[in-house]
C-alpha positions in Angstrom: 0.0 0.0 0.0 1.7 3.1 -1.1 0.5 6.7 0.5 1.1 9.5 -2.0 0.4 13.2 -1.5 -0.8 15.4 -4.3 0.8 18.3 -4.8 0.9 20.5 -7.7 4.1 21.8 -9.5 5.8 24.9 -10.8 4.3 24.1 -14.1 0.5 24.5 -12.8 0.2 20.4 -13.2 -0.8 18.3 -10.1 1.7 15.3 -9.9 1.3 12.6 -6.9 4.3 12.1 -4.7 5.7 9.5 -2.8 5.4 9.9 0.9 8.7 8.8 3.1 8.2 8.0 6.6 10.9 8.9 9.0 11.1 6.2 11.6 12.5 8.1 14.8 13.8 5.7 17.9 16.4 6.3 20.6 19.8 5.2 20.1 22.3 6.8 22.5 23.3 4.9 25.8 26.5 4.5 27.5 25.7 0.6 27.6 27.3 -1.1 23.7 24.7 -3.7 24.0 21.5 -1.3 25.1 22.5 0.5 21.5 22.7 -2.6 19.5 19.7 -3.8 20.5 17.9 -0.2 19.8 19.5 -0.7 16.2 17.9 -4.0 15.9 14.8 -2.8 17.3 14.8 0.3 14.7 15.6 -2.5 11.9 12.5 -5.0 12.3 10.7 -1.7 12.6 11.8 -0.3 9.2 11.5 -4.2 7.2 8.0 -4.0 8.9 7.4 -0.8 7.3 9.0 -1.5 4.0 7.2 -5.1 3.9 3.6 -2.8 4.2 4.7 -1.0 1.1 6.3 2.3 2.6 8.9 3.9 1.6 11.6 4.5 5.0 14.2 6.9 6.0 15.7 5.3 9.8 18.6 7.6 10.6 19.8 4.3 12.7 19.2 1.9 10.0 20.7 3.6 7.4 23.8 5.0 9.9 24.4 2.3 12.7 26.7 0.4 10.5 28.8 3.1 9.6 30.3 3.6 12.6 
């Protein structure tokens, strides 16, 4: 199921547009493990997300193996 917002453009024509969830969840902790677990947490949430047809931006998902 894909959500799309119309909106309409510079040239006067209405043009639907994906909508991108942002999936916010806490992160930070001083405890290693209580922050991987957050990150697997945040990662069942996104596939959940993307497996009911949404499109997802999870600043841990996408960042969380960079560092």
């Amino acid at each position: 199921m894909y959500h799309h917002r119309i909106t309409t453009c510079d040239d006067g024509q209405d043009r639907e547009l994906p909508v991108l969830v942002y999936l916010a969840s806490p992160y930070t902790s001083p405890d290693i493990a209580v922050c991987e677990q957050r990150y697997q947490s945040a990662c069942r949430a996104t596939a959940a997300l993307i497996r009911a047809g949404q499109t997802v931006f999870s600043p841990i998902v996408h960042s969380h193996p960079l560092v």
